[in-house]
Jmol script that loads the backbone (N, CA, C; Angstrom):
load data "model"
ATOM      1  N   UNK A   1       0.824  -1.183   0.000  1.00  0.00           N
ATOM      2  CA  UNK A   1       0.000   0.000   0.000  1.00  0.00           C
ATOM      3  C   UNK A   1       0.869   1.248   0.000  1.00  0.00           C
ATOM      4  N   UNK A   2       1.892   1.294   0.857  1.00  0.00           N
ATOM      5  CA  UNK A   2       2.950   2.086   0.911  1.00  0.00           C
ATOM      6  C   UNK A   2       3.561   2.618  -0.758  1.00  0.00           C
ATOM      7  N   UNK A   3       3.795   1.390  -1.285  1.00  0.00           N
ATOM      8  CA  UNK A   3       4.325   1.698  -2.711  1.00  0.00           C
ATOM      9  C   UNK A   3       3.582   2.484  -2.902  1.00  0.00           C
ATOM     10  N   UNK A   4       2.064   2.000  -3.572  1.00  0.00           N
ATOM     11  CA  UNK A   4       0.759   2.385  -4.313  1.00  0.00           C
ATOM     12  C   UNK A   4       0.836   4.483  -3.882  1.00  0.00           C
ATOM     13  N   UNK A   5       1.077   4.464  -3.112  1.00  0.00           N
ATOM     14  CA  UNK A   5       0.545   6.152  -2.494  1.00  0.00           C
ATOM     15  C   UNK A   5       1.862   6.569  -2.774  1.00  0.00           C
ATOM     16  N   UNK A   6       2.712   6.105  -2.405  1.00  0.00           N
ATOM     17  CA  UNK A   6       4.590   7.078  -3.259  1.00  0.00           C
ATOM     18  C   UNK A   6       4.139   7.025  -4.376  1.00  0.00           C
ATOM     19  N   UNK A   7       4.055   6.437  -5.343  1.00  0.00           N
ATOM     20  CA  UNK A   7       3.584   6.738  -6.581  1.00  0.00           C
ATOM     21  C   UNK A   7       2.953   7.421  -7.316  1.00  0.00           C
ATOM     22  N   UNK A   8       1.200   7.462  -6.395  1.00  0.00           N
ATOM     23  CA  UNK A   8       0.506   8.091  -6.819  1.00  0.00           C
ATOM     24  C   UNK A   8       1.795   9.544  -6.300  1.00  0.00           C
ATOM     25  N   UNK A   9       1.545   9.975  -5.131  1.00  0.00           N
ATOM     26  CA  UNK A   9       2.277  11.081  -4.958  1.00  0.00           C
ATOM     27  C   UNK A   9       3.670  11.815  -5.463  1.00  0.00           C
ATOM     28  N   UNK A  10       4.194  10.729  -6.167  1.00  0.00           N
ATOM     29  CA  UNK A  10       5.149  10.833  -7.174  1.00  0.00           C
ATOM     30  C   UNK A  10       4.740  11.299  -8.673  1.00  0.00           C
ATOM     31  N   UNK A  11       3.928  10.916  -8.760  1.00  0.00           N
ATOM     32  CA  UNK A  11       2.775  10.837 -10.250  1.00  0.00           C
ATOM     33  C   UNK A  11       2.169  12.152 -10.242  1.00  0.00           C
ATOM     34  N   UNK A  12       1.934  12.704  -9.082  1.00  0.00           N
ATOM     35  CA  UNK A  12       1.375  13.892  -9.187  1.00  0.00           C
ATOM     36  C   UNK A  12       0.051  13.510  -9.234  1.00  0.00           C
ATOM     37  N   UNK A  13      -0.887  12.570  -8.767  1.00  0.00           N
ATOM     38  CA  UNK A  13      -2.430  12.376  -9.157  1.00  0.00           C
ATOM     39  C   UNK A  13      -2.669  11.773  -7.940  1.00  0.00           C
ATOM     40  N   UNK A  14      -4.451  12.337  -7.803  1.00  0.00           N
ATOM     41  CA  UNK A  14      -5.184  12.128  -6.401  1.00  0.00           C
ATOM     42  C   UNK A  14      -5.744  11.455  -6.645  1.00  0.00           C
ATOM     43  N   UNK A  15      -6.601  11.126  -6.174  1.00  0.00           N
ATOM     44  CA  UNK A  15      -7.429   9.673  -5.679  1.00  0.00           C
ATOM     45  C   UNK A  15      -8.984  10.066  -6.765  1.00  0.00           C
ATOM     46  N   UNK A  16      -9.388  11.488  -6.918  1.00  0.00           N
ATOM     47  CA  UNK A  16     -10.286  11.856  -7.384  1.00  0.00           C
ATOM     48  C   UNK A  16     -10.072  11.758  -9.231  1.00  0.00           C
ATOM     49  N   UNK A  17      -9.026  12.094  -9.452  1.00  0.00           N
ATOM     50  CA  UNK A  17      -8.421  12.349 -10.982  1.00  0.00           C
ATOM     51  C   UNK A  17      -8.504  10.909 -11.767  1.00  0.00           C
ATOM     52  N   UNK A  18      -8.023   9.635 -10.795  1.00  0.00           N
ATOM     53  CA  UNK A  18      -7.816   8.262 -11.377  1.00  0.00           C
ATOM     54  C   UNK A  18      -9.085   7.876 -11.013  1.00  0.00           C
ATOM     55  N   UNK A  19     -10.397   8.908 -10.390  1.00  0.00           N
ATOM     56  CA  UNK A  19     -11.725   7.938 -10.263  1.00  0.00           C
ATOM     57  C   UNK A  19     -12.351   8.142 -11.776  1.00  0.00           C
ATOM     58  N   UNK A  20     -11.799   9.643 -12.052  1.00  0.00           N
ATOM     59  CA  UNK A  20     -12.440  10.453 -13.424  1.00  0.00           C
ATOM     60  C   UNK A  20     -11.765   9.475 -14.354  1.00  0.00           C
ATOM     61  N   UNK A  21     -10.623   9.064 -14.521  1.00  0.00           N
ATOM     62  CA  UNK A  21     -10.126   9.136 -15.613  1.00  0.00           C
ATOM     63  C   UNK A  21     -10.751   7.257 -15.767  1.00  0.00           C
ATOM     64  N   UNK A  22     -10.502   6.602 -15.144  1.00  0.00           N
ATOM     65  CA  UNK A  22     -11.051   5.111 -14.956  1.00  0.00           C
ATOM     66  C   UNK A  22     -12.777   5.089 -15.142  1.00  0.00           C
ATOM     67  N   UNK A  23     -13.329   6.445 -14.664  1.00  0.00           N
ATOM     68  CA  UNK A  23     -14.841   6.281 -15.015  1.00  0.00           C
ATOM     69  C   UNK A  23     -15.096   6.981 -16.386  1.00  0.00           C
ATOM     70  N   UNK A  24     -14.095   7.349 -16.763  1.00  0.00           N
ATOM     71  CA  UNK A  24     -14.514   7.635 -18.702  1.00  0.00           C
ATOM     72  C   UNK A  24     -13.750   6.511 -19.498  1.00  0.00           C
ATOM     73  N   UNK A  25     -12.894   5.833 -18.867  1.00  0.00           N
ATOM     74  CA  UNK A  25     -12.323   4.916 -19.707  1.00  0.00           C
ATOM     75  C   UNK A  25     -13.448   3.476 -19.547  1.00  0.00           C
ATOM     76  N   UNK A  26     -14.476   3.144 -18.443  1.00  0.00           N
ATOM     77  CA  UNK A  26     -15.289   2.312 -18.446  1.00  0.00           C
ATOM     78  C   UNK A  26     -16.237   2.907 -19.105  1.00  0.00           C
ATOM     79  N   UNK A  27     -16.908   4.054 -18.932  1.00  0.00           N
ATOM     80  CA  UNK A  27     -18.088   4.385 -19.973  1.00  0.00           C
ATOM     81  C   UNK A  27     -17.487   4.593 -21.392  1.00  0.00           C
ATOM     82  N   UNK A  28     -16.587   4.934 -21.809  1.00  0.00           N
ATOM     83  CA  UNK A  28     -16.043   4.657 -23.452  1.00  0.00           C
ATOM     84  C   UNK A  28     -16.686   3.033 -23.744  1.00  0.00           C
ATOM     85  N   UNK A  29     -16.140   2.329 -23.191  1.00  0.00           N
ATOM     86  CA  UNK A  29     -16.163   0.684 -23.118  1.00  0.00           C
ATOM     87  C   UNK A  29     -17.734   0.146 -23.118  1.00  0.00           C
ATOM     88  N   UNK A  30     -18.248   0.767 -22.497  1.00  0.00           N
ATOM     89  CA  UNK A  30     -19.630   0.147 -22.354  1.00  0.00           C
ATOM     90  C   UNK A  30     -20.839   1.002 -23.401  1.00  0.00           C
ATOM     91  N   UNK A  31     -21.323   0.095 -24.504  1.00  0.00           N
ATOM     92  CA  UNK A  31     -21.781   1.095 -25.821  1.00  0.00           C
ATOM     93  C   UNK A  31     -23.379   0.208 -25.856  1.00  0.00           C
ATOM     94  N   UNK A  32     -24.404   1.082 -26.066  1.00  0.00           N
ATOM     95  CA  UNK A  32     -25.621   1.770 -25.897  1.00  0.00           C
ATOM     96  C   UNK A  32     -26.290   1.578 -27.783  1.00  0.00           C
ATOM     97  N   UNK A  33     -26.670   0.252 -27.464  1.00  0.00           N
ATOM     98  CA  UNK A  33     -27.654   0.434 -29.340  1.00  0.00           C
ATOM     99  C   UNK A  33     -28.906   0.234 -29.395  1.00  0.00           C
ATOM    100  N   UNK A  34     -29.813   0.834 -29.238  1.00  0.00           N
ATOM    101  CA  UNK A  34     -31.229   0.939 -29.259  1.00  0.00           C
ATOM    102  C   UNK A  34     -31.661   0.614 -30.729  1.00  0.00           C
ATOM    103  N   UNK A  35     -32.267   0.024 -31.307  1.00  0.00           N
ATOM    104  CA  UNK A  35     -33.190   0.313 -32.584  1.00  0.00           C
ATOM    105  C   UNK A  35     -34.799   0.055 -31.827  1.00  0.00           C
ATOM    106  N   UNK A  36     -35.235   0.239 -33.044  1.00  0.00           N
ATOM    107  CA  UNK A  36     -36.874  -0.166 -32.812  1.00  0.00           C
ATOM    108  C   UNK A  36     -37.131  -0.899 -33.761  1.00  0.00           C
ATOM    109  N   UNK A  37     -37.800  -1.644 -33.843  1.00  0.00           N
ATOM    110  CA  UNK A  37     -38.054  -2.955 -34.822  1.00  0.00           C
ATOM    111  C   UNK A  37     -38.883  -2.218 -36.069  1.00  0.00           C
ATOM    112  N   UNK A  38     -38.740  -2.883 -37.129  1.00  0.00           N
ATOM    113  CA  UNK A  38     -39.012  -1.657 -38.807  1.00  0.00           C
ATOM    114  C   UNK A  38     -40.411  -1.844 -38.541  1.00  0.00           C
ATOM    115  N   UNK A  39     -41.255  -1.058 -38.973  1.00  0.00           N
ATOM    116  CA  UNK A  39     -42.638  -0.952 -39.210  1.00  0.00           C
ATOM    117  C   UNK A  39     -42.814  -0.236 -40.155  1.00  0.00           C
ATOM    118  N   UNK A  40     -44.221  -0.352 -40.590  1.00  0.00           N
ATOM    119  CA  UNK A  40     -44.572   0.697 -41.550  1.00  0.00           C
ATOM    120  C   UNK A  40     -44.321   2.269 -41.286  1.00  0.00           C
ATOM    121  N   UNK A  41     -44.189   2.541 -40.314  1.00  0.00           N
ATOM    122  CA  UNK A  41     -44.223   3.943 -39.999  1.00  0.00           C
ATOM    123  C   UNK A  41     -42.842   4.429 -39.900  1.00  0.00           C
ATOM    124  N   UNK A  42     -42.198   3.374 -39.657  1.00  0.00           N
ATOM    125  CA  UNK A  42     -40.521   3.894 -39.598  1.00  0.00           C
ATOM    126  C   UNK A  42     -40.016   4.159 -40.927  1.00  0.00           C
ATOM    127  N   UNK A  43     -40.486   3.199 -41.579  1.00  0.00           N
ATOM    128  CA  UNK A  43     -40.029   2.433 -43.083  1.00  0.00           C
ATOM    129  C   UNK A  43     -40.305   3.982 -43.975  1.00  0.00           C
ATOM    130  N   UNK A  44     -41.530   4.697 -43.550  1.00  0.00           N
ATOM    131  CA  UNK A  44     -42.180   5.515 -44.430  1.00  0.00           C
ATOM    132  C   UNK A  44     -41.616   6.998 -44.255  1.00  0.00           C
ATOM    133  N   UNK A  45     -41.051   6.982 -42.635  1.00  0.00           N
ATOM    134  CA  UNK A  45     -40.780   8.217 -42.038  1.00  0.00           C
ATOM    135  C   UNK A  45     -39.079   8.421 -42.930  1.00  0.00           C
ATOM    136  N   UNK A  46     -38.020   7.394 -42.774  1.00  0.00           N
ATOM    137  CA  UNK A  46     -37.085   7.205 -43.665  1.00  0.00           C
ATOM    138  C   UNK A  46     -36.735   7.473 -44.887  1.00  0.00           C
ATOM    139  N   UNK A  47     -38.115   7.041 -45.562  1.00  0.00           N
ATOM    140  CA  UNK A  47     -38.572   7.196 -47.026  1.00  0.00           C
ATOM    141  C   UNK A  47     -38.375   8.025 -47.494  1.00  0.00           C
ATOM    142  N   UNK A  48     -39.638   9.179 -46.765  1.00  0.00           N
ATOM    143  CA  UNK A  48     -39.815  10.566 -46.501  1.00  0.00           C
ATOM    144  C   UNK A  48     -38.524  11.150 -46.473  1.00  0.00           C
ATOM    145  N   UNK A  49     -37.921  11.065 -45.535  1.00  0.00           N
ATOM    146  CA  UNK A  49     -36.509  12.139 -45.319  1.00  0.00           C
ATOM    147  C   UNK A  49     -35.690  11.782 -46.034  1.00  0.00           C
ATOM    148  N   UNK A  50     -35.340  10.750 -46.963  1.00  0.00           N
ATOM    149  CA  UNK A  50     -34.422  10.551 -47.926  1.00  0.00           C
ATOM    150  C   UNK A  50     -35.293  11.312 -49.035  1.00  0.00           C
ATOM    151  N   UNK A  51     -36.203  11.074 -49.619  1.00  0.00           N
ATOM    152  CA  UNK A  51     -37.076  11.730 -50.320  1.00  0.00           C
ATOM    153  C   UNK A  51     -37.040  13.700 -50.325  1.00  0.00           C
ATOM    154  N   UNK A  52     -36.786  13.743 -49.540  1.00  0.00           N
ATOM    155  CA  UNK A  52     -36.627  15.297 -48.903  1.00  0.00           C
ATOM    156  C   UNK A  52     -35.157  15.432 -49.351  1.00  0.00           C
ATOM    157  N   UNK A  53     -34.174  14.925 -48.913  1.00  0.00           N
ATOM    158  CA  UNK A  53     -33.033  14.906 -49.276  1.00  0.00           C
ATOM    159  C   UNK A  53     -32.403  15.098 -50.414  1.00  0.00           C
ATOM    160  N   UNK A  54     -33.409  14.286 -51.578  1.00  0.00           N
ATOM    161  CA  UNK A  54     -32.958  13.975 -52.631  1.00  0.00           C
ATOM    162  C   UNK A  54     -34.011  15.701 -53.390  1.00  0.00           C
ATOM    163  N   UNK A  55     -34.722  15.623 -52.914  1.00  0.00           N
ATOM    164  CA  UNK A  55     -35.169  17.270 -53.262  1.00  0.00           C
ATOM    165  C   UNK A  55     -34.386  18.547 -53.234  1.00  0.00           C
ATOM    166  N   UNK A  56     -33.909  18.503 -51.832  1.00  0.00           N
ATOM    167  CA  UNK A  56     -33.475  19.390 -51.323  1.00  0.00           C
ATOM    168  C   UNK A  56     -31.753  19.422 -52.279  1.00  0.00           C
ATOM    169  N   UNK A  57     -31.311  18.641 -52.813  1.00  0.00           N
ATOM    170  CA  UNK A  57     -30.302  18.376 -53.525  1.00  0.00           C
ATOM    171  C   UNK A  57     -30.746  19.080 -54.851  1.00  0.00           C
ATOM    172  N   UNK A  58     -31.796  18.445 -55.412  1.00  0.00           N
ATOM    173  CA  UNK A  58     -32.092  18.717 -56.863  1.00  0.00           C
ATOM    174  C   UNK A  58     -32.118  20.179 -56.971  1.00  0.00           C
ATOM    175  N   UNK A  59     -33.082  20.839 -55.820  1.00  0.00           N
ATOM    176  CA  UNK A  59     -33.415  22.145 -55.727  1.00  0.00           C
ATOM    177  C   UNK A  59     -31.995  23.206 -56.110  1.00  0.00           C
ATOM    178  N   UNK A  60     -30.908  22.299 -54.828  1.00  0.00           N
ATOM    179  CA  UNK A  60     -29.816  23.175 -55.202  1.00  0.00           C
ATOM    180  C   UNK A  60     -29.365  23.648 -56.379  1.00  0.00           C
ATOM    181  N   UNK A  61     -29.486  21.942 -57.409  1.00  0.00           N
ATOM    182  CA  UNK A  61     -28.870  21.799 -58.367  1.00  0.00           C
ATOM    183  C   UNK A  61     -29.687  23.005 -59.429  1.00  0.00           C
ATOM    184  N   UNK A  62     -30.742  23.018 -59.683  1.00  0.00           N
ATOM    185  CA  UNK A  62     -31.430  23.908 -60.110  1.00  0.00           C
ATOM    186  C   UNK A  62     -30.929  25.392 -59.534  1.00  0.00           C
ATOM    187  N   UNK A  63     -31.139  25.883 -58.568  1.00  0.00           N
ATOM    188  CA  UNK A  63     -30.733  26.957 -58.388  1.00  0.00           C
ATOM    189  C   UNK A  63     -29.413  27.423 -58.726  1.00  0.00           C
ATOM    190  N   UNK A  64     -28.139  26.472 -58.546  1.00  0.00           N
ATOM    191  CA  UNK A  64     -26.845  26.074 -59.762  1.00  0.00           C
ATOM    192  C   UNK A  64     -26.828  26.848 -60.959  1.00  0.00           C
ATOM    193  N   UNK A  65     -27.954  25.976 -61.916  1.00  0.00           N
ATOM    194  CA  UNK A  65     -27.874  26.259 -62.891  1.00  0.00           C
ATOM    195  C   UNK A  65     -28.705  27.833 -63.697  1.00  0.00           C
ATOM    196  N   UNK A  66     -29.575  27.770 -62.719  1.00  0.00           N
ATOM    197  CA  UNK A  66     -30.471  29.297 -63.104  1.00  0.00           C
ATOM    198  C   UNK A  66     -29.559  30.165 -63.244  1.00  0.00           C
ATOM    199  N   UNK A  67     -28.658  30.231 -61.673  1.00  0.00           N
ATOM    200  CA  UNK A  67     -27.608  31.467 -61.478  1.00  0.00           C
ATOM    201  C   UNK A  67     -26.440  30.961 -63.003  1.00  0.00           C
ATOM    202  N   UNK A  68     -25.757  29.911 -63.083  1.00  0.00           N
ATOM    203  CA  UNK A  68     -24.858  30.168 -63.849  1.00  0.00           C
ATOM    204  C   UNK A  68     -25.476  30.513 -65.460  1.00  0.00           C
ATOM    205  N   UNK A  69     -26.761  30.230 -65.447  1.00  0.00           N
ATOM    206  CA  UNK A  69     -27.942  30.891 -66.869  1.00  0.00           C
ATOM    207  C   UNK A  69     -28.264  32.367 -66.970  1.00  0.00           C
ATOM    208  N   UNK A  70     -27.627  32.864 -65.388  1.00  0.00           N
ATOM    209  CA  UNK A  70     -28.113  34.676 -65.727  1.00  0.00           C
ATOM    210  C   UNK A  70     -29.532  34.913 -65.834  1.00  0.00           C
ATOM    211  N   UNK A  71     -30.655  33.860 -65.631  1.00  0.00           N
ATOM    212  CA  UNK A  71     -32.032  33.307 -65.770  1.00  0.00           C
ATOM    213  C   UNK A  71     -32.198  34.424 -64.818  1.00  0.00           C
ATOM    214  N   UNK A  72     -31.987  35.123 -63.348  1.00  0.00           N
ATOM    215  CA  UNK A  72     -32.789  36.060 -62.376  1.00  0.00           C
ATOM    216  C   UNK A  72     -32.421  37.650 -62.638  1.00  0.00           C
ATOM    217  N   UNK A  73     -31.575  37.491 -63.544  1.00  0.00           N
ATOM    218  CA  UNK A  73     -30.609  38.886 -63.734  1.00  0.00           C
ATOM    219  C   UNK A  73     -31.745  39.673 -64.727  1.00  0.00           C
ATOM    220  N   UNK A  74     -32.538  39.286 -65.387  1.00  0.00           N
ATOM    221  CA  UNK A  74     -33.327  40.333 -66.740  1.00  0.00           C
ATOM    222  C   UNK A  74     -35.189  40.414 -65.418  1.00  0.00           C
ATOM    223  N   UNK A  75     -35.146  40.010 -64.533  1.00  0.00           N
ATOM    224  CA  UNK A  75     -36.659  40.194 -63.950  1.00  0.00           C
ATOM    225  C   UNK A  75     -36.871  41.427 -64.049  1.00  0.00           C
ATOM    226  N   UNK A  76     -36.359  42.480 -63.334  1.00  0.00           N
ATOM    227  CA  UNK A  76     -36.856  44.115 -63.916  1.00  0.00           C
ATOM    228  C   UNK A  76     -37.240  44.373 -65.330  1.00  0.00           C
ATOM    229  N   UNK A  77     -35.882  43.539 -65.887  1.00  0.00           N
ATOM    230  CA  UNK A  77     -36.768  44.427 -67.910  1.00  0.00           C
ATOM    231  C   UNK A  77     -38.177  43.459 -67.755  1.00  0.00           C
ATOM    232  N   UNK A  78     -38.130  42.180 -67.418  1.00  0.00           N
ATOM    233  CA  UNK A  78     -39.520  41.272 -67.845  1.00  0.00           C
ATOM    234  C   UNK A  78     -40.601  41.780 -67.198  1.00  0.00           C
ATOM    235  N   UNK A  79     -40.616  42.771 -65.681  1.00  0.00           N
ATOM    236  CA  UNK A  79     -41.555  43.437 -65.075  1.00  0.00           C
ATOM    237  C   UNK A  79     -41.846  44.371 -65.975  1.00  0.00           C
ATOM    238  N   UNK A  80     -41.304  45.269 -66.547  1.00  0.00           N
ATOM    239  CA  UNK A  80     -41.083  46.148 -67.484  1.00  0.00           C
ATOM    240  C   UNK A  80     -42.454  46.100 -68.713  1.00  0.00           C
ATOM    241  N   UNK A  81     -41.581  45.115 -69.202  1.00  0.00           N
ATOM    242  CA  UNK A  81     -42.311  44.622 -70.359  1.00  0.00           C
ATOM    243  C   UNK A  81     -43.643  44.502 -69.837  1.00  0.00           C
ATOM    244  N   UNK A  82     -43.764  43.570 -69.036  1.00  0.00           N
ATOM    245  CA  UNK A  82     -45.540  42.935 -68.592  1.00  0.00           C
ATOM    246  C   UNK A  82     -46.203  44.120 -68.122  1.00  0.00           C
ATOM    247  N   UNK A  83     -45.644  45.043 -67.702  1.00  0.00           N
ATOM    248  CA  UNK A  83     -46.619  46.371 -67.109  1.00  0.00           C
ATOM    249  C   UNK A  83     -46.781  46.876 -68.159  1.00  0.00           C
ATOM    250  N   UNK A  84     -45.850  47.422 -69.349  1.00  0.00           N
ATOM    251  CA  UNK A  84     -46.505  48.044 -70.343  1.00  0.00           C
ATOM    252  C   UNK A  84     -46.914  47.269 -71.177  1.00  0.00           C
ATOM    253  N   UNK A  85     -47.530  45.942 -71.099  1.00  0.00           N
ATOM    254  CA  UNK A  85     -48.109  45.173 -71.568  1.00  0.00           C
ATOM    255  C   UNK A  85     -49.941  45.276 -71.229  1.00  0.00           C
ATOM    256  N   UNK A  86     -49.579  45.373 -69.874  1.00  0.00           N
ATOM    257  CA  UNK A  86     -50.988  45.558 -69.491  1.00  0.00           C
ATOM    258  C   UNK A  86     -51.468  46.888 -69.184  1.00  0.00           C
ATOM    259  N   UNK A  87     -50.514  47.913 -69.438  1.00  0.00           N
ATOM    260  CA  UNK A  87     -50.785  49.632 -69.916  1.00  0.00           C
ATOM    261  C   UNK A  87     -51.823  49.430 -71.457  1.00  0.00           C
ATOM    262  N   UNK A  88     -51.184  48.834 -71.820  1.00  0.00           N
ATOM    263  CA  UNK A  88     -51.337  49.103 -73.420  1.00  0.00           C
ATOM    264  C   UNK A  88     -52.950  48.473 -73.809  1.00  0.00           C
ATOM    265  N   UNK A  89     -53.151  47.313 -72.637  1.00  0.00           N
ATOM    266  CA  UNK A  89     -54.351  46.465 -72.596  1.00  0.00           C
ATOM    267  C   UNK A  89     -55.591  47.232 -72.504  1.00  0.00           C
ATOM    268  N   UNK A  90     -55.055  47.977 -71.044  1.00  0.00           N
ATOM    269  CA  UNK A  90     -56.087  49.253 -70.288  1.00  0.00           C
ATOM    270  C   UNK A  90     -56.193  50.166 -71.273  1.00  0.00           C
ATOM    271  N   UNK A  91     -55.417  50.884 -71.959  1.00  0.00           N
ATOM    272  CA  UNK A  91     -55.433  51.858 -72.956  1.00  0.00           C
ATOM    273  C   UNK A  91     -57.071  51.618 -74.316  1.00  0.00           C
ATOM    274  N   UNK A  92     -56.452  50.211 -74.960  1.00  0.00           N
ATOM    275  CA  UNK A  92     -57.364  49.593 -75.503  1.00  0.00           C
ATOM    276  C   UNK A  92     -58.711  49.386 -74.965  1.00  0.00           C
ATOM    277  N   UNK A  93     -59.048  48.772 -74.083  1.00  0.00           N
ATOM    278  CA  UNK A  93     -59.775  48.595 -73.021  1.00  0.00           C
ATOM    279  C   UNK A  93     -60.867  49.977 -73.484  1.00  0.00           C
ATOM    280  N   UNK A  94     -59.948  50.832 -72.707  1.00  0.00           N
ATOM    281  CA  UNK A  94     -60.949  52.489 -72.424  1.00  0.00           C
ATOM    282  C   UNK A  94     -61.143  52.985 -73.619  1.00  0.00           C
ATOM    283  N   UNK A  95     -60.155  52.852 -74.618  1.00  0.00           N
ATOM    284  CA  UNK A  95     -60.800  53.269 -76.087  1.00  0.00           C
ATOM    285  C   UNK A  95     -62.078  52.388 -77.176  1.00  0.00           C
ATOM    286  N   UNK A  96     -62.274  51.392 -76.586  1.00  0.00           N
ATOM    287  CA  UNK A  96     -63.220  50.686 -77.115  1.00  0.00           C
ATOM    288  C   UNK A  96     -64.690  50.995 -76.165  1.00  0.00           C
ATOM    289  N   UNK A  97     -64.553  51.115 -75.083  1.00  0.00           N
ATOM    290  CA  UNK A  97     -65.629  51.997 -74.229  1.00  0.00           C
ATOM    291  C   UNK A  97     -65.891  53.166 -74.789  1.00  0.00           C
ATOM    292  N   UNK A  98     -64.938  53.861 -74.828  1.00  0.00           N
ATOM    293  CA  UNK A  98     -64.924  54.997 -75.541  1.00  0.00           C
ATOM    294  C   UNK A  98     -65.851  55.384 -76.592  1.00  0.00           C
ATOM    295  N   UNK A  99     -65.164  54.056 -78.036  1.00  0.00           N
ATOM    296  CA  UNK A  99     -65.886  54.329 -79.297  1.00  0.00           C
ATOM    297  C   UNK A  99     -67.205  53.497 -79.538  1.00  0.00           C
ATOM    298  N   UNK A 100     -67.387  52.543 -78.354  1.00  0.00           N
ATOM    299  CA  UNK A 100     -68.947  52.188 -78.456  1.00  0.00           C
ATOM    300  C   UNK A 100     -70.216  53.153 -77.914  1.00  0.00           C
ATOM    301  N   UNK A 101     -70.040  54.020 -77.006  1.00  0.00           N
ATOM    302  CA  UNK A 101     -70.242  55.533 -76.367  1.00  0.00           C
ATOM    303  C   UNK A 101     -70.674  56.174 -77.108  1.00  0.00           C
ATOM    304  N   UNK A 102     -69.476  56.404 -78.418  1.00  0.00           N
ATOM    305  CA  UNK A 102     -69.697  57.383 -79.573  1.00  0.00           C
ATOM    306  C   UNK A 102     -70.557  56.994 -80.555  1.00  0.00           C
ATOM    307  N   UNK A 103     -70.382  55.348 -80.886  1.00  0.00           N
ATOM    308  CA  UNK A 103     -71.375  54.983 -82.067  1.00  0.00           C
ATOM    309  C   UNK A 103     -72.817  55.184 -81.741  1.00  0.00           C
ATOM    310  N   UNK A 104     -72.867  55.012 -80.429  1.00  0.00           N
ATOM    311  CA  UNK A 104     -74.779  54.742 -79.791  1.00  0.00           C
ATOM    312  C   UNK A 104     -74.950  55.948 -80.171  1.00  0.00           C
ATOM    313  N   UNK A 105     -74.180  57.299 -79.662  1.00  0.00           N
ATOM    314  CA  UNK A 105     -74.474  58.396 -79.400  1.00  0.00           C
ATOM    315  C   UNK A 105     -74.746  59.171 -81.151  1.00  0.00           C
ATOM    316  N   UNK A 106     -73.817  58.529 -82.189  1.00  0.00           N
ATOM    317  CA  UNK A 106     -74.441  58.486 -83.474  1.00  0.00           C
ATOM    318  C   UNK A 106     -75.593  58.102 -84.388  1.00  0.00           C
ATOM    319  N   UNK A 107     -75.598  57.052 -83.679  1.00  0.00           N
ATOM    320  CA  UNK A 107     -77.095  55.715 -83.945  1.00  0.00           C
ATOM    321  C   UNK A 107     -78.570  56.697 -83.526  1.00  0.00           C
ATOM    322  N   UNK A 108     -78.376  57.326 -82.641  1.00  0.00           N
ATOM    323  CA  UNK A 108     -79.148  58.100 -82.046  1.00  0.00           C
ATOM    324  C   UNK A 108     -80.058  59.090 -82.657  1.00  0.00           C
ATOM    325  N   UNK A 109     -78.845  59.868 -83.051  1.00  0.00           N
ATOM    326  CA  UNK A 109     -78.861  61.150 -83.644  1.00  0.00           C
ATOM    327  C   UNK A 109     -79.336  61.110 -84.957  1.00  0.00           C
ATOM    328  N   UNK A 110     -79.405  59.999 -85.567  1.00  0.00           N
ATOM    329  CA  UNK A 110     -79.600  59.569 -86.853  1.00  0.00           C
ATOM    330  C   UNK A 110     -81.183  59.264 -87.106  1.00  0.00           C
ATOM    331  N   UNK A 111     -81.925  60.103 -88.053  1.00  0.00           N
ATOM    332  CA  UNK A 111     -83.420  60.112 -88.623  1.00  0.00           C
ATOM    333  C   UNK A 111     -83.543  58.472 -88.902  1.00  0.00           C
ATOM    334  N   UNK A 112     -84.627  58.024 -88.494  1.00  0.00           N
ATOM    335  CA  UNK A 112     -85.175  57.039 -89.150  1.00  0.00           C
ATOM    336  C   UNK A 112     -84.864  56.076 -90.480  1.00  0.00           C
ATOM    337  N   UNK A 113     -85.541  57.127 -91.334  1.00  0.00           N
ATOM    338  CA  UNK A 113     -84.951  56.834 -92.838  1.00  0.00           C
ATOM    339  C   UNK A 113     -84.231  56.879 -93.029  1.00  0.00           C
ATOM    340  N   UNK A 114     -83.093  57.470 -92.046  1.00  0.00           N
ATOM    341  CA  UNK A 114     -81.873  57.069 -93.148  1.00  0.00           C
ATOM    342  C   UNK A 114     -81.012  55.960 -92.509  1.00  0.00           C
ATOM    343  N   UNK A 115     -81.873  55.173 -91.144  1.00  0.00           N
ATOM    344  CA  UNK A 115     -81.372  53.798 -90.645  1.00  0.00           C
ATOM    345  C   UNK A 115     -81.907  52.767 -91.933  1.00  0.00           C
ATOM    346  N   UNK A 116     -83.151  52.834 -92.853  1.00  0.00           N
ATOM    347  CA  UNK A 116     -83.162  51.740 -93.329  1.00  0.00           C
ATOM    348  C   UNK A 116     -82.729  52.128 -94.251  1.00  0.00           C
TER     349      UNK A 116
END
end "model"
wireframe off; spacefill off
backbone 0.3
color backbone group
């Protein structure tokens, strides 16, 4: 016993340090495997998140290729375009209100005889 304690006290280590170091070297050692037996619900939940995975990949890959296509870079001119697209609609729009307005208002004004 005599040895054992020169040693330690030679060693520089207490009684507390070799409880730590011996109680992580037994819990390293002693290993913990749970599964749960496959079911449909596991089988599907798996499925699912590989499924997701393989999305979430593609998505990237797509977004990849848009950017190296310059595909998000023209959206202002294409806003552009579609507003004075649908300027030009409204324009039309109010001028055909307009000239049906005017024809009645001709149709009107117009004698009898000289409708047939």
């Amino acid at each position: 016993m005599m040895i054992v304690m020169s040693f330690l006290y030679i060693a520089n280590l207490n009684p507390i340090d070799i409880s730590v170091f011996l109680g992580s070297r037994i819990g390293s050692a002693v290993g913990l495997n749970v599964s749960v037996p496959e079911n449909p619900f596991n089988k599907l939940a798996m499925q699912l998140e590989e499924k997701e995975e393989r999305l979430n990949e593609r998505e990237k890959n797509l977004d990849d290729r848009a950017e190296a296509l310059g595909v998000g870079d023209n959206i202002g001119l294409w806003l552009m375009i579609i507003a004075f697209g649908i300027g030009a609609l409204f324009v039309l729009l109010l001028l055909n209100f307009y000239l049906d307005i005017r024809q009645r208002r001709f149709k009107k004004k117009q004698p009898e005889d000289v409708k047939n």
